[in-house]
DRENDO-1510 file (C-alpha; in Angstrom, 1 decimal, always signed):
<recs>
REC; n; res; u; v; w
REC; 1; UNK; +161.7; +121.7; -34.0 .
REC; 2; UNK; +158.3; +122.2; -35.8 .
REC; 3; UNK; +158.4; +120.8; -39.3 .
REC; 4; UNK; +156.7; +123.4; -41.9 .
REC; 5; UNK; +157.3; +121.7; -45.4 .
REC; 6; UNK; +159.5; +122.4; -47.9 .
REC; 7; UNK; +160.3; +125.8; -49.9 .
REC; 8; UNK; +158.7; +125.4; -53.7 .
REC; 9; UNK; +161.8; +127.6; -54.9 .
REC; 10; UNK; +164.7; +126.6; -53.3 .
REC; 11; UNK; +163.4; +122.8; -52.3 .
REC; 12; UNK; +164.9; +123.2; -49.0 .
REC; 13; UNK; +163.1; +121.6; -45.9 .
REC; 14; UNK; +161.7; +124.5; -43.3 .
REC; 15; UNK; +161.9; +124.2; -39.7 .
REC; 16; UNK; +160.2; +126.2; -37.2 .
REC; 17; UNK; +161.7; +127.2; -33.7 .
REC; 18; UNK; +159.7; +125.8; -30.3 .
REC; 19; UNK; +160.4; +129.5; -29.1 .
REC; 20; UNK; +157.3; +130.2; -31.7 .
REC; 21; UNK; +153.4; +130.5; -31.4 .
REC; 22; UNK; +152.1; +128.9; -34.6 .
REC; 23; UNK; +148.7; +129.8; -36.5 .
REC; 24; UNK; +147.0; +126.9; -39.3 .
REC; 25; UNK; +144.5; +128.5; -41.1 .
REC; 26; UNK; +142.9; +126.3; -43.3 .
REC; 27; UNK; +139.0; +125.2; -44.5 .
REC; 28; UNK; +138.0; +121.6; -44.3 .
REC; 29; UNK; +139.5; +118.4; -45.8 .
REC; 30; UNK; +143.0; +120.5; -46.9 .
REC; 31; UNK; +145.2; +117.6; -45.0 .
REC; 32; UNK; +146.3; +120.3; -42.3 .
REC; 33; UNK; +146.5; +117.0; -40.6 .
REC; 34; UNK; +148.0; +114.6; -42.4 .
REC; 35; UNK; +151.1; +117.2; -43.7 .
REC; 36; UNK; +151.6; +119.2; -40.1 .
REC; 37; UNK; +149.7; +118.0; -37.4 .
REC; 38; UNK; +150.6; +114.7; -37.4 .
REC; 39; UNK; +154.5; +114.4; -38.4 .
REC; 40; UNK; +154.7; +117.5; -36.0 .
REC; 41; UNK; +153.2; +114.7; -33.2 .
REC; 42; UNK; +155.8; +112.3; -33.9 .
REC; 43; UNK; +158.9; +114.8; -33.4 .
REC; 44; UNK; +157.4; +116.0; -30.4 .
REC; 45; UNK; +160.1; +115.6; -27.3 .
REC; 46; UNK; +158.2; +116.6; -24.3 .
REC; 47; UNK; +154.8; +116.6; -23.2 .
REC; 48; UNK; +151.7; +117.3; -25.6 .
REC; 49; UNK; +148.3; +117.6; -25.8 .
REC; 50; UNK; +146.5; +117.0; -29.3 .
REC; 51; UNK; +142.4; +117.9; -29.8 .
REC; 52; UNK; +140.4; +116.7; -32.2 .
REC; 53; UNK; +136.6; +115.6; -33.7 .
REC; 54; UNK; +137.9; +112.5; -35.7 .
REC; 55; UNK; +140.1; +109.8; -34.4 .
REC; 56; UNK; +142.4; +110.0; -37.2 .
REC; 57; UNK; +145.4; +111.7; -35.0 .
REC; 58; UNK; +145.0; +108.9; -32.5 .
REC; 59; UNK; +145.0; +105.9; -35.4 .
REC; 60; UNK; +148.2; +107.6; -37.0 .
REC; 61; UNK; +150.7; +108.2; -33.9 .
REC; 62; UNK; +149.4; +107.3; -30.8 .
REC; 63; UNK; +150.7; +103.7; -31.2 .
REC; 64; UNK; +154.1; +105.0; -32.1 .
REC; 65; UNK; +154.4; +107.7; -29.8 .
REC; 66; UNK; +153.5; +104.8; -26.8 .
REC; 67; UNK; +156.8; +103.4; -27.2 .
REC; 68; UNK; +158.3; +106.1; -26.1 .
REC; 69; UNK; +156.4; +107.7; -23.4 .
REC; 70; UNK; +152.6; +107.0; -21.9 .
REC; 71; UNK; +149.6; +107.9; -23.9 .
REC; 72; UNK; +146.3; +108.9; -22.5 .
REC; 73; UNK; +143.0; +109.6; -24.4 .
REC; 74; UNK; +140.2; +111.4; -23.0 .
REC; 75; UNK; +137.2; +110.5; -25.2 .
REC; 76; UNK; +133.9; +110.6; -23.3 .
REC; 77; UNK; +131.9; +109.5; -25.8 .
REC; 78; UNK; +134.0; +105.9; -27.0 .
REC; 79; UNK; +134.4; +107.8; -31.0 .
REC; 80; UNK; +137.7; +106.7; -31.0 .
REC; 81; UNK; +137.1; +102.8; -30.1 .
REC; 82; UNK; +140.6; +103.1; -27.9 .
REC; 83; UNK; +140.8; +100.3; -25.7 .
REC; 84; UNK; +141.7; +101.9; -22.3 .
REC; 85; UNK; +140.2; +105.8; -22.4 .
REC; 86; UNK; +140.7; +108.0; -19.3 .
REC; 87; UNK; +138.5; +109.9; -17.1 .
REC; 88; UNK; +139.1; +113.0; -15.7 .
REC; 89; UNK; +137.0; +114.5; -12.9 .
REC; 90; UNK; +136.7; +118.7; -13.0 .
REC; 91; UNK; +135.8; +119.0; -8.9 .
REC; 92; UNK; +139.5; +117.9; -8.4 .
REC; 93; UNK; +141.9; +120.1; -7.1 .
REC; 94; UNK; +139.2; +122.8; -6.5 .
REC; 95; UNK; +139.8; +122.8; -2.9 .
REC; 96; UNK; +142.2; +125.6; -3.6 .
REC; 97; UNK; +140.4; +128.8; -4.5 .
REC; 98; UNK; +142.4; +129.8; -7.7 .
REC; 99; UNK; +141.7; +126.4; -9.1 .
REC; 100; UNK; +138.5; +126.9; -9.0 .
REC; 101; UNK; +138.5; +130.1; -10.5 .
REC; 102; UNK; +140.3; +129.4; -13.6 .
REC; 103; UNK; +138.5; +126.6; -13.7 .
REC; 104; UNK; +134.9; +128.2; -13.5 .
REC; 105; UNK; +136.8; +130.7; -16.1 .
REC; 106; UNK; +137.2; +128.2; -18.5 .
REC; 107; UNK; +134.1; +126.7; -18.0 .
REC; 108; UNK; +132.3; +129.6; -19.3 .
REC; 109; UNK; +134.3; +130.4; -21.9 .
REC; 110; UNK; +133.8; +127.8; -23.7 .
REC; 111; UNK; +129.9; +127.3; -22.9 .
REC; 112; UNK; +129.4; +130.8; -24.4 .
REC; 113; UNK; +126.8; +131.4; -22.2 .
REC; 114; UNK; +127.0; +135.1; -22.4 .
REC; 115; UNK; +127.7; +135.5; -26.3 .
REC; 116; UNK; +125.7; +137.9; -28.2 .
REC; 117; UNK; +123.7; +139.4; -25.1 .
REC; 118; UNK; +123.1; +142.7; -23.8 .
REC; 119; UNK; +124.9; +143.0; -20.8 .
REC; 120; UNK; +127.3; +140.4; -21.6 .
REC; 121; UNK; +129.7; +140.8; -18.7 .
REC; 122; UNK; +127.1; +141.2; -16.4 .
REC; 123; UNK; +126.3; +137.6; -16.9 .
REC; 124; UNK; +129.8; +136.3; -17.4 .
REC; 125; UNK; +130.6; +137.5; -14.0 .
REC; 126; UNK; +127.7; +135.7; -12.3 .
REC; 127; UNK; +127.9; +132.6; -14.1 .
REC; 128; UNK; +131.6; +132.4; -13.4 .
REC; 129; UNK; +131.1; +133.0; -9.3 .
REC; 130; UNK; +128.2; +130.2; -9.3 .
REC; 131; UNK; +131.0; +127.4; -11.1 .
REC; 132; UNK; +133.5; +128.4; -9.1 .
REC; 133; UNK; +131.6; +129.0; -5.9 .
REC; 134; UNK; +129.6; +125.4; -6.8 .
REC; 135; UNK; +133.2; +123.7; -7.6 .
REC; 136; UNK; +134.7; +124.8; -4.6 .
REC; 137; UNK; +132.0; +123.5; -2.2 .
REC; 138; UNK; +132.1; +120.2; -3.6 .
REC; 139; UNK; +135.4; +120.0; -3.3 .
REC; 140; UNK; +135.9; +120.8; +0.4 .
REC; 141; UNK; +132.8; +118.6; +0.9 .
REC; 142; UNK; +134.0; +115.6; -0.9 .
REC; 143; UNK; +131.2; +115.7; -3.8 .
REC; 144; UNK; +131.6; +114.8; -7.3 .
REC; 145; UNK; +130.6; +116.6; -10.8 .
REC; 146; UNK; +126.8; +115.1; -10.8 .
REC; 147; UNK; +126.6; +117.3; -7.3 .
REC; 148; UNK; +127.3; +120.5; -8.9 .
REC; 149; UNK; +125.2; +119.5; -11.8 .
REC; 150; UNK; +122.2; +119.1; -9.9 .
REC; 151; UNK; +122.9; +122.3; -7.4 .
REC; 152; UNK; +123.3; +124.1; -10.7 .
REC; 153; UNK; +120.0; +122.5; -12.4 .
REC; 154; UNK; +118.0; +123.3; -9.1 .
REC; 155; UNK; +119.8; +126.7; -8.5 .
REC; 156; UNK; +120.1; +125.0; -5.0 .
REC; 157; UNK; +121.8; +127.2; -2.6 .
REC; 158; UNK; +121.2; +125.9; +1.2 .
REC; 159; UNK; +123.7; +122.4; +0.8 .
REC; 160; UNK; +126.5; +124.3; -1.2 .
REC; 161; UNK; +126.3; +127.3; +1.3 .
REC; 162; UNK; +126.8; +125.2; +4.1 .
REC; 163; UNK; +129.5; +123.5; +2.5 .
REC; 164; UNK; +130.9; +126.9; +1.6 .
REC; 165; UNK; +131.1; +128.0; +5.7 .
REC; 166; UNK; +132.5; +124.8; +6.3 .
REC; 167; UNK; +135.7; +126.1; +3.3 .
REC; 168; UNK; +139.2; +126.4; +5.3 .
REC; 169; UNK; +140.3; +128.6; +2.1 .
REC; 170; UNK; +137.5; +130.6; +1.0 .
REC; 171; UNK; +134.6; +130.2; +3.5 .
REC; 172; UNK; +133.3; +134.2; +2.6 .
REC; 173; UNK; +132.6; +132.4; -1.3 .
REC; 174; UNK; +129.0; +131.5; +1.0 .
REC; 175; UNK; +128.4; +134.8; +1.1 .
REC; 176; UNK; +128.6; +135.4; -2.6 .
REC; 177; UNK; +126.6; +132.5; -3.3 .
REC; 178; UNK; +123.8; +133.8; -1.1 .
REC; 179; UNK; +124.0; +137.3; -2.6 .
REC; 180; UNK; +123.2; +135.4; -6.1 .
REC; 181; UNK; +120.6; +132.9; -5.3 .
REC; 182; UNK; +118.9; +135.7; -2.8 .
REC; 183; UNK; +118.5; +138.4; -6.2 .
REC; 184; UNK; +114.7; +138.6; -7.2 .
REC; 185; UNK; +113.5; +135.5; -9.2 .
REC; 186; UNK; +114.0; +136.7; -13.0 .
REC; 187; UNK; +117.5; +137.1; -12.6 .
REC; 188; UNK; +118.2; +134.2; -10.1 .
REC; 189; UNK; +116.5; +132.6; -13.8 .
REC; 190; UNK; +118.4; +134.3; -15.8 .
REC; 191; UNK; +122.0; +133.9; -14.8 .
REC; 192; UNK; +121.5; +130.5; -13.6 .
REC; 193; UNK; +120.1; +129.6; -17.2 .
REC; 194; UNK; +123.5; +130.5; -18.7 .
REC; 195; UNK; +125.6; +128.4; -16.1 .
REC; 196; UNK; +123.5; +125.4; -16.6 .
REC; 197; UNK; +125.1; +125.0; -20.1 .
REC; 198; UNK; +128.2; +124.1; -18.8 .
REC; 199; UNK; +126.7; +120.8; -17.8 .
REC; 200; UNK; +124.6; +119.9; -20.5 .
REC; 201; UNK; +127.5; +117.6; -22.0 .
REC; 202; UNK; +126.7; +115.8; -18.7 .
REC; 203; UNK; +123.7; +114.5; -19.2 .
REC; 204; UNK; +125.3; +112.1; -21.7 .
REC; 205; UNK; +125.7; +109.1; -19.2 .
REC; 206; UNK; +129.0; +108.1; -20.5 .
REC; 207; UNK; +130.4; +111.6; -20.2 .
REC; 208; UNK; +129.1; +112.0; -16.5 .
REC; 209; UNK; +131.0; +108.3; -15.9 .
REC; 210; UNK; +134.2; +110.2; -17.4 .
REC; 211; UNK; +133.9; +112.6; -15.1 .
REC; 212; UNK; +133.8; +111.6; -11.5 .
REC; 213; UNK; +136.3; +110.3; -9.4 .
REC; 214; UNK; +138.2; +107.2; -10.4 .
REC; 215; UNK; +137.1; +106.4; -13.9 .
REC; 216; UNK; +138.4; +105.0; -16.3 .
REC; 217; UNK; +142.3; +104.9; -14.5 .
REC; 218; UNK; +141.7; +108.2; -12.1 .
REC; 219; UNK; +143.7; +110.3; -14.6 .
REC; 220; UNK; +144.9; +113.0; -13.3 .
REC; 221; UNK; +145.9; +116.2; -15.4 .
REC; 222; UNK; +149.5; +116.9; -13.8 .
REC; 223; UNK; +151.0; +113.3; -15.4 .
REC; 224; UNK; +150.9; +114.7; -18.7 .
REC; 225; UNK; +153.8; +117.2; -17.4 .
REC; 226; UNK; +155.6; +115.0; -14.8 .
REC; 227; UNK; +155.5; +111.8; -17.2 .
REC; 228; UNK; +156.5; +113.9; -20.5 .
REC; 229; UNK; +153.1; +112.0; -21.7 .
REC; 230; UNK; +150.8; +112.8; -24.7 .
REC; 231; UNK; +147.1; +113.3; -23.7 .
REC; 232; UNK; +144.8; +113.1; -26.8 .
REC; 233; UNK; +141.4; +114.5; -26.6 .
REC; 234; UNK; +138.5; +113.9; -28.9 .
REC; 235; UNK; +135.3; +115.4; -29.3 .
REC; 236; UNK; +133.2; +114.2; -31.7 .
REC; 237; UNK; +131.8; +116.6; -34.4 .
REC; 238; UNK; +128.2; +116.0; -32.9 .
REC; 239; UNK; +129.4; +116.6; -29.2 .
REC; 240; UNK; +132.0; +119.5; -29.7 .
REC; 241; UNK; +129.9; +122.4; -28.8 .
REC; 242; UNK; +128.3; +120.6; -25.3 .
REC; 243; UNK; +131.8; +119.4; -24.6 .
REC; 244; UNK; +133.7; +122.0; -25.3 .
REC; 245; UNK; +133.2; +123.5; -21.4 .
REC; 246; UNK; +135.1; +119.7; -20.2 .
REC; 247; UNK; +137.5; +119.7; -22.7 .
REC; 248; UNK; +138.7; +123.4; -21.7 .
REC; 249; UNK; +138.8; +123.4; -18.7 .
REC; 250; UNK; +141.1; +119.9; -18.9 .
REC; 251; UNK; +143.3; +121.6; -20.9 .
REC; 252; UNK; +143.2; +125.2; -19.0 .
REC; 253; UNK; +144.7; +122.7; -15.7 .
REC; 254; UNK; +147.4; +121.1; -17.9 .
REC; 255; UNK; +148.6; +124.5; -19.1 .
REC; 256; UNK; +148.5; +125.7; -15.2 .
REC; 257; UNK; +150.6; +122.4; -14.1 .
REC; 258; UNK; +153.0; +123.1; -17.0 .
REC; 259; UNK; +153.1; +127.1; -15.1 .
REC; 260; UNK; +153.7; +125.6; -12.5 .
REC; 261; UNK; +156.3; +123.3; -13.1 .
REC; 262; UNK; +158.0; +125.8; -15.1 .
REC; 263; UNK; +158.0; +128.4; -12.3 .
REC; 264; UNK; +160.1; +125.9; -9.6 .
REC; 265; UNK; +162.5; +125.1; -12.8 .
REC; 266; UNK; +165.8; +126.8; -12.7 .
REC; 267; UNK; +165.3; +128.9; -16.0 .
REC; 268; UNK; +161.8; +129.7; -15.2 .
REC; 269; UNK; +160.7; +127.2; -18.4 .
REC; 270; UNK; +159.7; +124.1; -18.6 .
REC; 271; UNK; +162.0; +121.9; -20.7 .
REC; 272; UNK; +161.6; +119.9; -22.9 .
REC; 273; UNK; +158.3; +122.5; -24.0 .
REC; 274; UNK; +155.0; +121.1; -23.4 .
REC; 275; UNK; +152.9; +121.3; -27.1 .
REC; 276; UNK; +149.4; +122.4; -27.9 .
REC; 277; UNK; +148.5; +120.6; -31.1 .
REC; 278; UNK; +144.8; +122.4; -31.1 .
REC; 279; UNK; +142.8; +121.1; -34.0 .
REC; 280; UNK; +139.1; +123.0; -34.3 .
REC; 281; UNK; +140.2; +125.3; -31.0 .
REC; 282; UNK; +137.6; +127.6; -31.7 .
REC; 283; UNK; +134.7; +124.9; -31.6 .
REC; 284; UNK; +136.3; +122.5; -29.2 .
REC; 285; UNK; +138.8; +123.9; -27.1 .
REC; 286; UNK; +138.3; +128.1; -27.1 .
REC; 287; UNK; +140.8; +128.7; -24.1 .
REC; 288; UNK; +140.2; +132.2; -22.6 .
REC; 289; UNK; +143.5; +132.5; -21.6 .
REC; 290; UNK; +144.5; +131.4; -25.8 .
REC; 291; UNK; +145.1; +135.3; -27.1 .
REC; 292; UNK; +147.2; +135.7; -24.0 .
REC; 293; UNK; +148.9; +131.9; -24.3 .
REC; 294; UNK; +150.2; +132.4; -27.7 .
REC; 295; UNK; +152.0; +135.9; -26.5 .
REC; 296; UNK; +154.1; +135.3; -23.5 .
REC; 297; UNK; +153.3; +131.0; -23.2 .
REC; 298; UNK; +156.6; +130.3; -25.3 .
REC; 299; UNK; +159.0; +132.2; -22.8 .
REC; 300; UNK; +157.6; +129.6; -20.0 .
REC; 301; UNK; +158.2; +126.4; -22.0 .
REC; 302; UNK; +154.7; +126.3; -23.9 .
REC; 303; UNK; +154.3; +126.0; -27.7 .
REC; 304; UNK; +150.9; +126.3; -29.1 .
REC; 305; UNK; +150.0; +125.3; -32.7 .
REC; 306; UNK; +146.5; +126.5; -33.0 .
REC; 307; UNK; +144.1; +125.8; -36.0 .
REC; 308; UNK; +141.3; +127.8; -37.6 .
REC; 309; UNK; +139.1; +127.0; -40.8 .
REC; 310; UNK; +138.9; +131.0; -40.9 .
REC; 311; UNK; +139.6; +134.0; -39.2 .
REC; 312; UNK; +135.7; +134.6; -38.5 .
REC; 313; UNK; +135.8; +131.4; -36.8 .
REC; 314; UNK; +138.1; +133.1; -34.3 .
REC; 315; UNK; +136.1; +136.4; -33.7 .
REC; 316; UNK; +133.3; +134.4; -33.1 .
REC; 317; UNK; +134.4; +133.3; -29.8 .
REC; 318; UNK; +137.1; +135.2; -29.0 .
REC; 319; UNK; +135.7; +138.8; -30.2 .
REC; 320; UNK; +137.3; +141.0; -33.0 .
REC; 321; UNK; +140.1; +142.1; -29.6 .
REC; 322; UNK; +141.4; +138.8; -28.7 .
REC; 323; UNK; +141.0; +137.9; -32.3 .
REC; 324; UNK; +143.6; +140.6; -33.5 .
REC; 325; UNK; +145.4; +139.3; -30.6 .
REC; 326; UNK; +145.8; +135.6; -31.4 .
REC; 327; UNK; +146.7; +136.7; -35.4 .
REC; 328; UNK; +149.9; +139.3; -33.8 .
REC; 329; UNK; +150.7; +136.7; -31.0 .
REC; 330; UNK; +151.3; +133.5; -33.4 .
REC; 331; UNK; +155.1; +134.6; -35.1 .
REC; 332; UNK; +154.6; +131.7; -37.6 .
REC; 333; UNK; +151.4; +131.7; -40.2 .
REC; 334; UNK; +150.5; +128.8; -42.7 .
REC; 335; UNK; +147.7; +129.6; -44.9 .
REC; 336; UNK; +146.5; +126.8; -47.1 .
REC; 337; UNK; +144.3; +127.9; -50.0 .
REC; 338; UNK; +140.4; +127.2; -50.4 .
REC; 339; UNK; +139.4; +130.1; -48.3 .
REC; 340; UNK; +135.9; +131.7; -48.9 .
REC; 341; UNK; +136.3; +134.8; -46.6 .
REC; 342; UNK; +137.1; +138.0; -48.7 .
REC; 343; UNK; +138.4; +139.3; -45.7 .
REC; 344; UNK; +140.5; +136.9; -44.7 .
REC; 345; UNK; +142.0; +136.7; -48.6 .
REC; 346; UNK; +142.3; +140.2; -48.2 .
REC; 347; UNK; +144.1; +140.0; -44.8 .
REC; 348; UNK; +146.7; +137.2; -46.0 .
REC; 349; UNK; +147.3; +139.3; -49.9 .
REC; 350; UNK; +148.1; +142.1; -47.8 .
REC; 351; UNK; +150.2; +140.4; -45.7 .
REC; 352; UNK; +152.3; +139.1; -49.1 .
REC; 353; UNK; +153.0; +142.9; -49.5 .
REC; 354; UNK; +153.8; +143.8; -53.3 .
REC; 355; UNK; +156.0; +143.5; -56.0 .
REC; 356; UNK; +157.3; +145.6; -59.2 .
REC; 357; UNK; +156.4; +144.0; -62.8 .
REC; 358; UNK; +157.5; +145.6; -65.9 .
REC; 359; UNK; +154.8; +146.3; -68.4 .
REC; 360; UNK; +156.0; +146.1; -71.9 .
REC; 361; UNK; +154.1; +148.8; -74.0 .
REC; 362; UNK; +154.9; +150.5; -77.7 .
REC; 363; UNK; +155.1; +153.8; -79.4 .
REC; 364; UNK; +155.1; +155.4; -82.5 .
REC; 365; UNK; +157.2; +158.5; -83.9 .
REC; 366; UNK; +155.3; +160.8; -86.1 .
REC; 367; UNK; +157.3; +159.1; -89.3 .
REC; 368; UNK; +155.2; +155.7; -87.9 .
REC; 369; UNK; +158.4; +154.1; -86.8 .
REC; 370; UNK; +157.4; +152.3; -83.8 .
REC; 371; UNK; +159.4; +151.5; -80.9 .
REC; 372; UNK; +159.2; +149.4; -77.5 .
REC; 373; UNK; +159.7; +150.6; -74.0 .
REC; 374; UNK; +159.0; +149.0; -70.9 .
REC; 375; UNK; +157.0; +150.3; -67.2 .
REC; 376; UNK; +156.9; +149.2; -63.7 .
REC; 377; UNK; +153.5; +148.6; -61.8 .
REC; 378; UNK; +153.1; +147.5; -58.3 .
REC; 379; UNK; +150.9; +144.8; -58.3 .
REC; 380; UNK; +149.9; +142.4; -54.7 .
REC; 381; UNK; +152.9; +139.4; -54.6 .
REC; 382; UNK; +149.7; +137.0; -54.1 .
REC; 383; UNK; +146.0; +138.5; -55.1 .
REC; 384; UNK; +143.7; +137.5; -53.1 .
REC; 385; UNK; +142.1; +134.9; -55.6 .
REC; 386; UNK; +145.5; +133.9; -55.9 .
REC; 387; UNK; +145.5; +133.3; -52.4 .
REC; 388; UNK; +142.3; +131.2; -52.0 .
REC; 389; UNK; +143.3; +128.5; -55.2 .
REC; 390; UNK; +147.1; +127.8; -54.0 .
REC; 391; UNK; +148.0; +124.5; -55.1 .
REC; 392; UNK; +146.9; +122.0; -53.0 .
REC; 393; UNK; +149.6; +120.6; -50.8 .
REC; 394; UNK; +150.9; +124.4; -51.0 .
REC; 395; UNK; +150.5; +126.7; -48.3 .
REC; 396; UNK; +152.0; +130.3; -47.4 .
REC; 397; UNK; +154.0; +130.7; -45.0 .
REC; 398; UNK; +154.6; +133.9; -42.7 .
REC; 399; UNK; +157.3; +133.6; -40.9 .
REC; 400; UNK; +158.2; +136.3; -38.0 .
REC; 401; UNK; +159.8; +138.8; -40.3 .
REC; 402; UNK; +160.6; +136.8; -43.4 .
REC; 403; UNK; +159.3; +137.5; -46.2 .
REC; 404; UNK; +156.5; +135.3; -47.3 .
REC; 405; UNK; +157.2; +131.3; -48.2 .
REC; 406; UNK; +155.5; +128.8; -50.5 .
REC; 407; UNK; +155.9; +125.9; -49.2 .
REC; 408; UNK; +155.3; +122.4; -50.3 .
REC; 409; UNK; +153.6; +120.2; -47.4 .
REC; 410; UNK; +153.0; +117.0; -48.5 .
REC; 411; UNK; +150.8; +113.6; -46.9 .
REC; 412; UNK; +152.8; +111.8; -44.1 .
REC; 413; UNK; +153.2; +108.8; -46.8 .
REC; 414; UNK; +155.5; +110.7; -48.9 .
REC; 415; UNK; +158.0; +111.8; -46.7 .
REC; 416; UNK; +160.0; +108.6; -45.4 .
REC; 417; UNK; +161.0; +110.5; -41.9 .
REC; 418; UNK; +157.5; +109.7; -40.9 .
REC; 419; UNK; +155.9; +107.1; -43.1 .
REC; 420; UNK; +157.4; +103.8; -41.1 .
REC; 421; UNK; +156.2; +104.9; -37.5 .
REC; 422; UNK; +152.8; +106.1; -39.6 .
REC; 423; UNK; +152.5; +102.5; -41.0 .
REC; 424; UNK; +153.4; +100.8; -37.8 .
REC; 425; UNK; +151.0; +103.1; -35.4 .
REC; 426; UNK; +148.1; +102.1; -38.2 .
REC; 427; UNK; +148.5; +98.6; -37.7 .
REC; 428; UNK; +149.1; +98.5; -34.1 .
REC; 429; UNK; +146.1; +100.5; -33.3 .
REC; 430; UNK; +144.0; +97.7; -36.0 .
REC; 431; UNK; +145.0; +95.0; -33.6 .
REC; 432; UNK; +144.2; +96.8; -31.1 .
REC; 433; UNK; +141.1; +97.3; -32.2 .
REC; 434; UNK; +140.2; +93.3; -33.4 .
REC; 435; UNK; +141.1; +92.5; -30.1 .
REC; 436; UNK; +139.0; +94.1; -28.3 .
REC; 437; UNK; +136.0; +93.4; -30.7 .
REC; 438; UNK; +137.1; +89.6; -30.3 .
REC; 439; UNK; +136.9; +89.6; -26.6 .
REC; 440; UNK; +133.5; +91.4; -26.9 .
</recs>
């Protein structure tokens, strides 16, 4: 069950069903994380994966949540000060061809390479057949991530060919890969330009390390399903938009595994559900396959809780299409108040639908007797300014076809379900922490 606060009117406490895409739309430093995100992570039964820029979701639950299953984090860049992070290298699995398309897919995505461009998809096509063509040839050849970086840097083609002929699976990807690197030299530039920004996270030592084979433990992507395990992922605030390619295209494979999984189960699901707990999606995990995810992923055993500080946030990267998309696909909508974006208010009072006030008003008779009579006027439930300065702790909630909610969401630390396992996560994670600074 998804915990979603408490009604204001009738102070009964509102559950969500796991059968549900969820939407958070909410500005910074409204404690979105500290009222759903986080007791949400504590009730979780099966497998989860939780994104992040801060460390604050590891500090409050990881500790707790490692008593009951194992606990990964995948945090290139050491923000987190967790004592055993994992690696995870990209070029695995890529032997098979459809990895390394949805791979390369995801790749792109999120490096926004083509964004804002004439002749958008012209690129996006070009820069998706050099990752996956690139991924793929390291794979069969037994090369790591740094390989495909540099091929990509050098728009090399000769090595990667050759290892491309050599592919039991795909060896006629060569072929494409020659077709690109043998266009004339201004658009052999031009496409390889975009593809390079995949990698540029890369050139961060630490995140290369994180990213080749056998670092950091060898994780690999499919425990987080076969284990029921939580997998945390931060990104720093400084790092997001360089990461972001790494971070989803890790989570693009979990989502594939759960697919999978679900596909050989008997109901065609994966149970318990694997959760999506994605905190600043748009900037640090902007899934392609998200508008699509939050539609059908439910019915396989995939609930996704996705959150935005704004609605503009979401067209930026996924267009105004898969935008509209995401909004109709998520059943269950929390809007905490402090937005800016009139069209946003606008979208949320309309959303509220209205409601009939009576209007007193008075008369007089021609003898100046005066009398009182009353009018109705249909009036928004929740004006948009209304909307923007809700309470905070308050948000509204949409709920499939209920009408409207106000619900009460207070901090972890005031609902005693959560605040024990809270407090003992904390202080677990502070030893942690003093021990590993002792034996530095």
């Amino acid at each position: 069950m998804i915990y979603l606060g408490r009604d204001v009117a009738s102070r009964t406490w509102l559950w969500g069903s796991p059968e549900n895409a969820y939407l958070l739309l909410a500005p910074p430093r409204r404690g979105k994380g500290v009222s759903v995100i986080i007791p949400n992570l504590l009730d979780w039964p099966g497998p989860l994966v939780a994104t992040s820029t801060k460390d604050d979701l590891i500090v409050h639950t990881a500790y707790a949540l490692r008593q009951e299953r194992p606990v990964y984090v995948f945090d290139p860049t050491g923000f987190s000060e967790w004592p055993d992070p994992v690696g995870w290298d990209p070029v695995a699995g890529c032997e098979d061809p459809q990895v390394a398309i949805y791979r390369a897919r995801a790749l792109n995505a999120a490096a926004g390479s083509s964004q804002g461009i004439q002749h958008a998809d012209y690129f996006q096509s070009y820069n998706e057949a050099i990752h996956r063509c690139y991924l793929h040839a390291a794979a069969v050849a037994g090369r790591d991530i740094a390989t495909v970086r540099q091929w990509v840097n050098r728009a090399e083609s000769h090595d990667a060919i050759r290892c491309l002929r050599e592919s039991p699976a795909a060896p006629e990807w060569a072929d494409d890969l020659e077709a690109i690197t043998g266009m004339h030299d201004q658009a052999v530039s031009n496409v390889f330009s975009g593809a390079r920004r995949a990698y540029d996270c890369l050139a961060d030592p630490r995140v290369l390390r994180s990213c080749q084979p056998g670092a950091a433990a060898g994780f690999i992507a499919d425990r987080i399903i076969t284990e029921r395990a939580a997998l945390f992922i931060v990104g720093t605030s400084g790092a997001q938009a360089s990461m972001a390619p790494i971070i989803t295209a890790l989570i693009e494979t979990i989502v594939n595994a759960a697919k999978q999984e679900a596909a050989r189960s008997a109901t065609r699901r994966l149970t318990p559900p694997l959760g999506l707990f994605l905190d600043e999606c748009a900037n640090i995990a902007p899934l392609p396959s998200l508008p699509q995810l939050v539609t059908d992923g439910a019915g396989q055993g995939i609930t996704t809780m996705i959150v935005l500080q704004s609605l503009g946030q979401a067209r930026a990267r996924w267009g105004v299409d898969g935008t509209a998309a995401l909004w109709d696909g998520c059943t269950v909508k929390i809007v905490l108040g402090g937005l800016s974006d009139t069209k946003d208010l606008e979208t949320v009072s309309r959303m509220c639908g209205d409601v009939d006030i009576e209007v007193p008003g008075r008369s007089y008779t021609p003898a100046g007797e005066q009398t009182r009579s009353f009018s109705h006027r249909r009036v928004p439930a929740f004006a948009p300014g209304q909307v923007r300065t809700l309470r905070r702790w308050h948000g509204l909630l949409f709920y499939e076809e209920l009408r409207p909610i106000e619900t009460a969401l207070a901090g972890w630390w005031d609902l005693g379900r959560y605040r024990p396992r809270v407090g003992q996560s904390v202080n677990a994670f502070r030893i942690a922490c003093d021990a590993g600074t002792s034996a530095e």
